[in-house]
N, C-alpha and C positions, 0 to 999 in steps of 0.2 A: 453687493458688498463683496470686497474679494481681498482679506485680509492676510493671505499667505502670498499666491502666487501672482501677486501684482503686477509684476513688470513684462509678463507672458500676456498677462493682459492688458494692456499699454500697448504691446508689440503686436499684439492681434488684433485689437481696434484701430490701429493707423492704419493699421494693412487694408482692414476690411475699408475704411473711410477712401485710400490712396486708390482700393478698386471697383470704389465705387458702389460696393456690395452695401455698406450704411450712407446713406445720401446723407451728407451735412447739415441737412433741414431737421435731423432725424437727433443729431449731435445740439443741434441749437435747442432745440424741444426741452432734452433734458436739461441742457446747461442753464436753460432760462428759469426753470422750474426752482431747480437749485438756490441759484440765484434771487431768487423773490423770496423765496424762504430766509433767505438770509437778510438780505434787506428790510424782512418786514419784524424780523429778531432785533432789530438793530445791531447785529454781527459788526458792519464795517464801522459805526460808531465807538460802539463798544466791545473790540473782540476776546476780550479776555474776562473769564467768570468772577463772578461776586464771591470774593472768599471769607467775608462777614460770617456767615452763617456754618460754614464750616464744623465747629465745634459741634454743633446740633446732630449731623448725619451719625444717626446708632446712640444717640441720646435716649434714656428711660420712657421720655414722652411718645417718641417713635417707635419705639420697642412695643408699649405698652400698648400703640394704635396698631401696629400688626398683630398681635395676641389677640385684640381684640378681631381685625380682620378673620385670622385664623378659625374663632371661638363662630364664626357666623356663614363660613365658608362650607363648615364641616357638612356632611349628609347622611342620614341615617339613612339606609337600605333595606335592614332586617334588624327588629329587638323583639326574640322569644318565637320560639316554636309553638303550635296553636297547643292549647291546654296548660300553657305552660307560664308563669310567671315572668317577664322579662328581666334580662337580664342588666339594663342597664335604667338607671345611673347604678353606677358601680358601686357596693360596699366599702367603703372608707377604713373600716373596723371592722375588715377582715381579717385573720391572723395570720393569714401565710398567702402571697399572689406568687405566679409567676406571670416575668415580661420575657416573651421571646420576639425571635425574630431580626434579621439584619438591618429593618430599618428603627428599630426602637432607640438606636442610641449611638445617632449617626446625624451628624447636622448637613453632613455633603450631602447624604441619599434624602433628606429631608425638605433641600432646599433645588435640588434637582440642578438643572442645566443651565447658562449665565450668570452663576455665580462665583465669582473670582477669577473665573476661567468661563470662556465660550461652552466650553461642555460640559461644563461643573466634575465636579470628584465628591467619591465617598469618602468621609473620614471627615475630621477637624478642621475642616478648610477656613471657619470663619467664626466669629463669637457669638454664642447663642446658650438655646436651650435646649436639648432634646426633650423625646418624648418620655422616656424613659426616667430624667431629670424632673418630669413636670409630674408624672406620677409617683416618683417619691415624695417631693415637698406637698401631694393632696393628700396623702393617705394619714389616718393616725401613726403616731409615735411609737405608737407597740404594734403594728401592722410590718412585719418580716415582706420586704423587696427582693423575691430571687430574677435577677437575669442571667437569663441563658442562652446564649446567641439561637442554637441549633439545637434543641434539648429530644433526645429521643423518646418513643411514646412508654417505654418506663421510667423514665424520671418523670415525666407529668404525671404520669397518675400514683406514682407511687411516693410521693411528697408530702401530700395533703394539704396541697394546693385548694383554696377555697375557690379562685375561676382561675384565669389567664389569658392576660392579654396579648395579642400576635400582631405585632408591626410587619409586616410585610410590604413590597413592590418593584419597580423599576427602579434600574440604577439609573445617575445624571445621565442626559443629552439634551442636543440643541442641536435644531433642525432637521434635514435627510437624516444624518448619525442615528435619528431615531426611530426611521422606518424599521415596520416590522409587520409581515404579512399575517402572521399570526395571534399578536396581541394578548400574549398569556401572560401569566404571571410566570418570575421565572423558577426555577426548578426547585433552588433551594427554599424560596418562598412556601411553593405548592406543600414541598417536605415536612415544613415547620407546622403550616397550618394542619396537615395528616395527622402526624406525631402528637403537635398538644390538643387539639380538639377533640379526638377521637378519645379521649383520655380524661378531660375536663371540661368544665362548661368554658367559652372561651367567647372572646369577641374581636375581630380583625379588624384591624384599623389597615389600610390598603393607602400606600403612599406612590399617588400615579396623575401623570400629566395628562391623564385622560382614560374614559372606559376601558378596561380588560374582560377577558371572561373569568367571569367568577361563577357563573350558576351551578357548576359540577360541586363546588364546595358549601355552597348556602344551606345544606342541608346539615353538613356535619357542626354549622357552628352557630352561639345561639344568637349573638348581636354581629351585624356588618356595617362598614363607616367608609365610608368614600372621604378621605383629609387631603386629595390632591396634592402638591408641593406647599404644604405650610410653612418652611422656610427656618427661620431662625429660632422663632417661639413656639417650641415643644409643647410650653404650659398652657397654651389657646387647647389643646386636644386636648390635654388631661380636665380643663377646665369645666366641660363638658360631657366629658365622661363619666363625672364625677358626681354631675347636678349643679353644680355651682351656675352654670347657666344653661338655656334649652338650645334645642338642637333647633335650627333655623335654616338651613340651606335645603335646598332646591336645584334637584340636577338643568345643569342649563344646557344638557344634550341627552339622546335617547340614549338608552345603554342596551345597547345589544345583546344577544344568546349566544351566537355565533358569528364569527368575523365573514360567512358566508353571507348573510342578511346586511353584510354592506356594503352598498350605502342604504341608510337607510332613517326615515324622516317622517313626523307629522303629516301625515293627510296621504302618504304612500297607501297603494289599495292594497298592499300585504304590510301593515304594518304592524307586527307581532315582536313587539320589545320584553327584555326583561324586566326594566322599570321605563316607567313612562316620562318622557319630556316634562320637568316639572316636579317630579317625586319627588318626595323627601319625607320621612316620619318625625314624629317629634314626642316627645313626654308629654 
């Protein structure tokens, strides 16, 4: 795919064709491949979309099937320090939470990268719920919602904050754009989770297109949630979190300790992961 500089490559494929550098066999290969796909689409019958159904795309019944997606994607990592009570589902009828964190109410950083754009954006890019959003509408009516994007570790403890929840992760990307040799969360993130953890019982909900390290923080906080890009529907997490439904996902890759230990897989003779191919806890 080469959605920018197209016509540079145009001019560098005939070239390479003209000197022979791509043999024509090489040209028909792909264009045949192409070609049957489309054929077997019925493309040249019908080359134009069915726009019947239109009205449907971001209708409540699709809405309601990605929440649900969401509500079943999520994976619990950590609930409660040994000796201790867990901390989740979350108290409903608590009288004072805080929500921190930059991705708690943020449908761009939510829904990651190809959305609306190739690289997606933070901020209001498209119609939805955050998470932030979906844990208002669970909590009781006399239940006080403070959000704090970046709240320092005296405002969390000195609130009387009953826990606090910590949205944190990666901003949008889509594809290379996303490399990164070292795979942490990123700074402001680490800050937030320091700040209110260190201060109140706390559970991080981690919004990322794949494993990071987190094992330096596991200790400080007492629930951890792996929610991947859940997209639109903020209310799938809080749904969850909440009790309203159980935690059901299953890491579908190792999650590493350090980004030194990668690669790294099932049946490797040093295979020493943080959670194992498969993990996931539940109520």
């Amino acid at each position: 795919m080469v959605p920018f500089n197209y016509t540079i490559f145009q001019e560098s494929v005939l070239s390479l064709v003209q000197s022979k550098s791509i043999p024509m066999k090489r040209i028909n290969d792909a264009v045949r491949r192409i070609l049957r796909v489309k054929f077997t689409l019925g493309l040249f019958e019908h080359p134009y979309a069915d726009r019947s159904l239109t009205s449907m795309v971001g209708s409540q019944a699709h809405r309601d099937l990605a929440r649900e997606a969401v509500r079943k994607s999520l994976v619990l990592l950590k609930n409660g320090n040994p000796g201790s009570t867990p901390l989740l589902p979350l108290d409903r009828k608590a009288s004072k939470i805080l929500v921190a964190g930059s991705h708690a109410n943020d449908i761009g950083n939510q829904c990651g990268g190809w959305t609306i754009t190739w690289q997606g954006s933070s901020g209001n890019t498209t119609k939805g719920t955050t998470i932030l959003e979906g844990i208002e509408s669970a909590v009781s009516s006399e239940t006080e919602v403070v959000f704090k994007e970046s709240p320092d570790a005296s405002f969390a403890k000195n609130k009387g904050f009953a826990y606090a929840v910590v949205v944190v992760g990666e901003q949008p990307y889509a594809e290379y754009v996303g490399d990164n040799f070292n795979l942490t969360i990123p700074k402001e993130g680490i800050e937030t989770i320091n700040n209110v953890c260190s201060a109140v019982k706390c559970v991080v909900v981690l919004i990322s297109g794949r494993p990071l390290v987190i094992e330096p923080y596991l200790p400080m906080v007492e629930a951890f949630v792996a929610a991947w890009l859940p997209g639109t529907e903020g209310q799938g997490v809080s749904d969850v979190l909440f009790g309203d439904y159980p935690f059901q996902g299953k890491l579908s890759r190792t999650w590493f300790k350090t980004v030194n230990q990668l690669p790294m897989n099932v049946g490797d003779k040093h295979y020493d992961p943080l959670f194992d191919y498969g993990f996931g806890l539940h109520y």
